[in-house]
C-alpha positions in Angstrom: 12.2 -11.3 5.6 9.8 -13.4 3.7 6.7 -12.3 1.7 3.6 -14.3 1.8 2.8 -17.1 -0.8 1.7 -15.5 -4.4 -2.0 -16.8 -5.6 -2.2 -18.7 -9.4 -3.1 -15.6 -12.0 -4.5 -16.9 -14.9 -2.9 -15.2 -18.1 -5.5 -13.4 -20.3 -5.8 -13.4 -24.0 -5.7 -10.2 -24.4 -3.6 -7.1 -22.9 -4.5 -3.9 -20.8 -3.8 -0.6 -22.1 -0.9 1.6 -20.4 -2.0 2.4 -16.8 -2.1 6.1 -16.0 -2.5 7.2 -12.3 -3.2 10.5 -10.5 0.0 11.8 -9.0 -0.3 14.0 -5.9 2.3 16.7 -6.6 1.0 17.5 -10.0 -3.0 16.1 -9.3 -2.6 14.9 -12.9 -3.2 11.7 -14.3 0.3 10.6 -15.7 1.1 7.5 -17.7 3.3 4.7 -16.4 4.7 3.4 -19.6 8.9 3.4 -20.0 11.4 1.2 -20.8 12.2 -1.9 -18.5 9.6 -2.9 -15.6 7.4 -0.8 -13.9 8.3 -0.4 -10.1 7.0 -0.3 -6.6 7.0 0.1 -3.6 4.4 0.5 -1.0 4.8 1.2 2.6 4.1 -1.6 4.5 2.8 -2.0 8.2 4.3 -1.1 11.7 3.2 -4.8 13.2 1.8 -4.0 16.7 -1.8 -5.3 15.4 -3.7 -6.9 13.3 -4.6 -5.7 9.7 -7.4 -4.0 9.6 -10.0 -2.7 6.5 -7.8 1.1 6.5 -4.5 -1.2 5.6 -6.4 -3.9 3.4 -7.8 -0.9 1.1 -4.5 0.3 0.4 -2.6 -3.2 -0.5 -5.6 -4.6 -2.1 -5.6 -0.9 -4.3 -2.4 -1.3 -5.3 -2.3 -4.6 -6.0 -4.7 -3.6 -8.8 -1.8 -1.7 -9.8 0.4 -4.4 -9.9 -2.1 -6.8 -11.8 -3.3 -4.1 -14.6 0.7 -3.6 -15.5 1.1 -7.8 -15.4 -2.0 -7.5 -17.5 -0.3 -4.9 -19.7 2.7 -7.2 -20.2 5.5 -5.6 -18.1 7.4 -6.6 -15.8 7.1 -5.5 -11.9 9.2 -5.0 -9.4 7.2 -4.7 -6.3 9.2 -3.9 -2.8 7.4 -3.8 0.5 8.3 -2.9 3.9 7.5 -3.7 7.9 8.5 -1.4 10.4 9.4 -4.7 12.7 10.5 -1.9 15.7 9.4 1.6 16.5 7.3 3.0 19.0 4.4 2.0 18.2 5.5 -1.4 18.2 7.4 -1.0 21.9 4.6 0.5 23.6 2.3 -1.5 22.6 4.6 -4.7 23.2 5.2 -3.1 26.8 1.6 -2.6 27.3 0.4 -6.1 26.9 3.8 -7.6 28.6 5.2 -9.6 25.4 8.8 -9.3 24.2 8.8 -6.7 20.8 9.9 -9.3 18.8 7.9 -11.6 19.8 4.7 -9.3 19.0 6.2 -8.0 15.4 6.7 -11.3 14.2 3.0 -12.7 15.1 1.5 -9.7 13.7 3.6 -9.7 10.3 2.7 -13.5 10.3 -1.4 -12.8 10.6 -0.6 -10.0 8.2 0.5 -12.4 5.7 -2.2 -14.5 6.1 -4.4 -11.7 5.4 -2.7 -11.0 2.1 -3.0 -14.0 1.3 -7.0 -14.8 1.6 -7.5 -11.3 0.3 -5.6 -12.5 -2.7 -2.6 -9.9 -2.7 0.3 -10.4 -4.9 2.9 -10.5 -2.9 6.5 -8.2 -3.2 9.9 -9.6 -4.7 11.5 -8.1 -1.4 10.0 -8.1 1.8 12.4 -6.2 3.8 12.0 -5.3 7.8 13.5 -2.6 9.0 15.9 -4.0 11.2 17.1 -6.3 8.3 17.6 -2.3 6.9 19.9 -1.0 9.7 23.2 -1.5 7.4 21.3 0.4 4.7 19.8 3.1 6.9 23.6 3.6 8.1 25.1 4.1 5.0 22.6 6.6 3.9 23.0 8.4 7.0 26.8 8.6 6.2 26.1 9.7 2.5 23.9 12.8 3.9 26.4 13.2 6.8 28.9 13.7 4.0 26.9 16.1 2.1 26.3 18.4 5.3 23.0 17.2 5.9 22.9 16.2 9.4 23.3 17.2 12.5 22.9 15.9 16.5 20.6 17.1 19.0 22.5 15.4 21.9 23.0 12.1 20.6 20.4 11.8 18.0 21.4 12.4 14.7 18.8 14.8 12.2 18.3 15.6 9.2 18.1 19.0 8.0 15.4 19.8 5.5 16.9 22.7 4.5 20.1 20.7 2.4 16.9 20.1 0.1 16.0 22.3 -2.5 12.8 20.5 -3.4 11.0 19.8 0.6 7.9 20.4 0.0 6.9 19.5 -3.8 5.9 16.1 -3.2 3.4 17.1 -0.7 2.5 20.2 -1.9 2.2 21.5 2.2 2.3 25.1 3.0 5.1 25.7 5.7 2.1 25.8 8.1 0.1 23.5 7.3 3.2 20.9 7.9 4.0 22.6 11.0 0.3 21.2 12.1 0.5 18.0 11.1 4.2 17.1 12.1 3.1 16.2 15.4 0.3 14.6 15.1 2.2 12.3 12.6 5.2 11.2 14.5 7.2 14.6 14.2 8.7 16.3 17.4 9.1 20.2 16.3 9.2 21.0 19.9 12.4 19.7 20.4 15.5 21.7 21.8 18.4 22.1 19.9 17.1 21.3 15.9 17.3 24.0 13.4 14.4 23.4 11.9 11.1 21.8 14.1 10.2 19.8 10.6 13.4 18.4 10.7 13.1 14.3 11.1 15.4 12.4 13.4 17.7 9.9 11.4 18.9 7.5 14.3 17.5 7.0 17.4 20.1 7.3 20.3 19.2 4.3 22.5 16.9 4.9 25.2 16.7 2.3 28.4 14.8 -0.6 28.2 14.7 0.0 24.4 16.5 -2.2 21.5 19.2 -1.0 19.7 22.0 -1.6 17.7 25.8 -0.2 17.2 26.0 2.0 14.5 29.0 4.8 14.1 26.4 7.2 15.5 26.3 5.5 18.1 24.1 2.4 19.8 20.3 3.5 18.8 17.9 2.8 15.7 16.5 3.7 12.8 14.5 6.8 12.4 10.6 5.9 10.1 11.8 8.4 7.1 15.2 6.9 6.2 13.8 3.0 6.5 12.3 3.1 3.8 14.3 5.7 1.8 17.1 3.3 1.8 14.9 0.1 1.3 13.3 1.9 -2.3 16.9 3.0 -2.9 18.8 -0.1 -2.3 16.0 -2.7 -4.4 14.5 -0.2 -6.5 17.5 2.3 -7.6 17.4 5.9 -7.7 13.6 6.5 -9.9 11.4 4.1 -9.8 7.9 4.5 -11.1 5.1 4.8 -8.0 5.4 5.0 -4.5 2.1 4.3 -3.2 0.6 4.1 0.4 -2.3 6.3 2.3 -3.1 9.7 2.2 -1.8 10.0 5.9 1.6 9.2 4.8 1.5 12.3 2.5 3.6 13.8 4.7 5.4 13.8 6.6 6.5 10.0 5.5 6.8 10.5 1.7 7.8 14.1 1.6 10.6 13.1 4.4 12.0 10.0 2.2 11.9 11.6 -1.0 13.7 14.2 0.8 16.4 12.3 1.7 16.8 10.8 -1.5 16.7 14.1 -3.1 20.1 15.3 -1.1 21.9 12.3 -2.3 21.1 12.7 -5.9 18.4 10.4 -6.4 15.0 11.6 -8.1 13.2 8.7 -6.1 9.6 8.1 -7.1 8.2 9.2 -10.6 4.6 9.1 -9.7 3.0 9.6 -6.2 -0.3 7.6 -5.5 -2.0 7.7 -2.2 -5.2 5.5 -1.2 -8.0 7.1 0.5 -9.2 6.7 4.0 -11.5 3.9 5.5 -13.7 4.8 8.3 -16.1 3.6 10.8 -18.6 4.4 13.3 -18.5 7.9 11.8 -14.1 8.1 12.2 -11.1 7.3 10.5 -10.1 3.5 11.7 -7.8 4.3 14.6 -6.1 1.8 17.2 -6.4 5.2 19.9 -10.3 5.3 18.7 -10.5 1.4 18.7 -13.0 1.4 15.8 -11.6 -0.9 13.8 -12.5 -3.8 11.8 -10.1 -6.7 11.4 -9.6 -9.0 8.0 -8.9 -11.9 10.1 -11.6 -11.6 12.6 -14.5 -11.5 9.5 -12.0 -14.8 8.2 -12.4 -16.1 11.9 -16.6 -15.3 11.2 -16.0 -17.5 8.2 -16.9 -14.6 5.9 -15.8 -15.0 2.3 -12.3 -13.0 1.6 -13.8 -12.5 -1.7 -16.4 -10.9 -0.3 -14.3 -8.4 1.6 -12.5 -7.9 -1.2 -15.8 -7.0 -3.6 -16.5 -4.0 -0.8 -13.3 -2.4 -1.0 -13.7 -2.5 -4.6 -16.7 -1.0 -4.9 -14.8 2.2 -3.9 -12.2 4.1 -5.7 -9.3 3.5 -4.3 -8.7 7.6 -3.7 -11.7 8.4 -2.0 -12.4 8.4 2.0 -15.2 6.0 2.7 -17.1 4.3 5.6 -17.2 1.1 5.9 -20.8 -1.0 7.2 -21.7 -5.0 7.6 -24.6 -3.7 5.3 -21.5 -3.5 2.3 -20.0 -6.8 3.4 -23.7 -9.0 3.4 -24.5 -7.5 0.0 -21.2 -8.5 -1.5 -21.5 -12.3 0.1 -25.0 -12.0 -2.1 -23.1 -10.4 -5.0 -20.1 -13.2 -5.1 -22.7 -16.1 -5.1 -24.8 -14.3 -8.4 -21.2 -13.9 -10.0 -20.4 -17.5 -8.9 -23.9 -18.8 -10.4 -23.4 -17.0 -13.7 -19.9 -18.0 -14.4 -21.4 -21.8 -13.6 -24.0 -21.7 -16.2 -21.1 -21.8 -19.0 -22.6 -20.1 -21.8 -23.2 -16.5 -21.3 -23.4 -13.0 -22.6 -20.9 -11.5 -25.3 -17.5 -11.0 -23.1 -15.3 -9.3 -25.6 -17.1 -5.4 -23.8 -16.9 -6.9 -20.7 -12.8 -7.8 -21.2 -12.5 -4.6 -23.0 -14.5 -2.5 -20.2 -12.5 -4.1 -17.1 -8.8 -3.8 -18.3 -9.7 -0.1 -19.6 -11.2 1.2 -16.4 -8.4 -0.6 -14.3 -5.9 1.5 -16.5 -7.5 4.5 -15.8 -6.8 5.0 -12.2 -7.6 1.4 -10.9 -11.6 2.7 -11.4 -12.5 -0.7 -9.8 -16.2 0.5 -9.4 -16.5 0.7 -13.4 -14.6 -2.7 -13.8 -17.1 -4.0 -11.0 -19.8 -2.6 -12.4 -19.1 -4.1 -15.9 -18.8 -7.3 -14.6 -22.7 -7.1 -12.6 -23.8 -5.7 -15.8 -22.5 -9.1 -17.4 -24.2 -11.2 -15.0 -27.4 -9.4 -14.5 -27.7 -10.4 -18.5 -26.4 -14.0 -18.2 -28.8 -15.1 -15.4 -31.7 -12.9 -17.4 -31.0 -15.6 -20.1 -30.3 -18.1 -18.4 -27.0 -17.8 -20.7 -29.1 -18.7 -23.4 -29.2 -15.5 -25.0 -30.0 -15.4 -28.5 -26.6 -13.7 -29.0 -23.8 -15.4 -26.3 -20.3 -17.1 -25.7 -20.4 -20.6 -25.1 -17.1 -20.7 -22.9 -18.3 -16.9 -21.7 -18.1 -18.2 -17.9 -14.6 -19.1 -18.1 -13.8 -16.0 -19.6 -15.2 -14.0 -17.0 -13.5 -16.3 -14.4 -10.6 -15.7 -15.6 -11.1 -11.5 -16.3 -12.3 -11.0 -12.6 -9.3 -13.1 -11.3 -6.7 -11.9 -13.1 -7.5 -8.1 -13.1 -9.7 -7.9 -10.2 -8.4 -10.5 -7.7 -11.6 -12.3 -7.2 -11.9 -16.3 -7.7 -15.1 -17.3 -8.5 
């Protein structure tokens, strides 16, 4: 599957210092530095609808991963996926009388243009998940061979207890998963599994249903194993971050590191989650149907930059509401920012470069960078840029900071 087109990055001068993140099984910040590229991979979106400001905070927060390491000089190897079938996807499909397919790949399509106005750098493998089905087969066969699964009539599980280590990514009480499991996809309920947090590996096939012939049997992928055999398969057996939203905590991530565990793979070094956006005093939700939709503000001819600005003005960990109040002030914002960077000469950069790459490094603290860069241009158009101390090409510089490490053209 195609990604969507990458934006020009201007190169800067100077480099970033090693990026350290918080990792949710130790709630540490840990450093990302090691030998060969730094490694990705986020987990993309189940296409039934459009993107919305809960999914642009997390791609747009770790895209600021992605540009602080370019900006540190490695390498990156960024893998994202789209669940292009689940249920989701069918009932939502069966709900508005379109063919599945037919649904996925408009919404992956307006996805992509959302990446793209928001400025997103896009992954080196964009895989679906029914491009994954050979993978996802094979590394049901490698746990089958290890003892790890089992059928409940025709569906195949996986047994979480063929894994020493279930739990430690998430850091989950037994009960507290138990609560959660269902809420997230899970089925504990279930007849016949040995465990209730044990996740279903193929999906016998169901009538009126896709599904595809597999040595288990005609049926699909389970969520979990998708994208453990995507990282596996593009991104080998460690790879540096796997990032996403808090709400894949678990069971997602616990689940694919899980199955990667049983097979001998330590999966992801670090664990990064984004925080939740909300709005109208909830979590954006297509059951609550209070969300706000990228391409409907595009369709309103509001700025991308703009939209952008707001979800930078949080942290990329913390929960946070959005309001149109956030998204006027940051069309005002963009067009000061714009005006100083216009006026050419401007004040001293060198803190400013310094201040933005160092904050980025330290857990993507885009309010600091942000805040570095107002602090620049609430001095430039003081002066007029004619400060009695300035940069004559200071504009350009800040043009190029902001784009680079930010996202933002000016």
């Amino acid at each position: 599957m195609r990604a969507w087109s990458a934006p020009d990055v201007p190169a800067l001068p100077v480099k970033g210092p090693e990026v350290r993140l918080h990792d949710h099984p130790s709630g540490e910040l840990v450093g990302t530095a090691g030998n060969g590229p730094r490694s990705l991979y986020v987990c993309g979106i189940t296409p039934y609808d459009a993107t919305h400001m809960g999914h642009a905070n997390t791609y747009v927060a770790f895209d600021l991963l992605h540009r602080a390491w370019l900006n540190a000089g490695d390498q990156v190897g960024y893998v994202q996926n789209v669940t292009d079938v689940d249920d989701p996807l069918l009932e939502r499909a069966d709900k508005v009388g379109v063919d599945w397919t037919a649904l996925a790949e408009r919404e992956t399509e307006l996805f992509r243009h959302d990446m793209e106005a928001l400025r997103v750098l896009p992954p080196a493998h964009y895989i679906g998940a029914v491009e994954s089905i050979p993978l996802v087969v094979e590394l049901i066969a490698d746990l089958e061979s290890l003892g790890a699964t089992y059928r409940v009539e025709d569906d195949v599980y996986f047994s979480v207890a063929a894994d020493e280590q279930f739990g430690s990514e998430s850091g989950m009480s037994r009960e507290e998963m138990l609560e959660i499991f269902p809420e997230r996809g899970g089925d504990p309920d279930r007849a016949g599994k040995k465990d209730p947090l044990d996740p279903i590996l193929w999906r016998a096939e169901r009538p009126g249903e896709p599904s595809w012939e597999s040595p288990y049997g005609a049926g699909r992928p389970g969520w979990h194993i998708e994208c453990a055999a995507i990282a596996l398969r593009y991104l080998g057996g460690r790879f540096t971050v796997q990032g996403g939203g808090s709400d894949l905590v678990f069971p997602h991530h616990e689940m694919s590191a899980s199955h990667a565990h049983v097979v001998g793979k330590a999966f992801a070094e670090v664990y990064t989650h984004g925080g939740m956006v909300g709005y109208d005093g909830h979590k954006m939700s297509k059951s609550r149907g209070n969300l706000v939709f990228v391409s409907a503000l595009r369709n309103s001819e509001i700025d991308p930059m703009a939209i952008r600005l707001v979800l930078l003005r949080h942290h990329y960990r913390s929960d946070w509401e959005w309001t149109d109040d956030q998204l006027f002030d940051a069309v005002d914002t963009l067009a000061d920012w714009r005006k100083a960077v216009a006026l050419g000469r401007g004040a001293p950069t060198a803190p400013v470069v310094e201040t933005v790459l160092a904050a980025l490094a330290e857990d993507l603290d885009a309010p600091r960078a942000v805040a570095a860069v107002q602090a620049w241009v609430d001095a430039t158009l003081g002066t007029g840029g004619l400060a009695e101390t300035s940069d004559a090409d200071a504009g350009s510089v800040i043009a190029a900071l902001v784009d680079a490490a930010l996202g933002i053209r000016l």
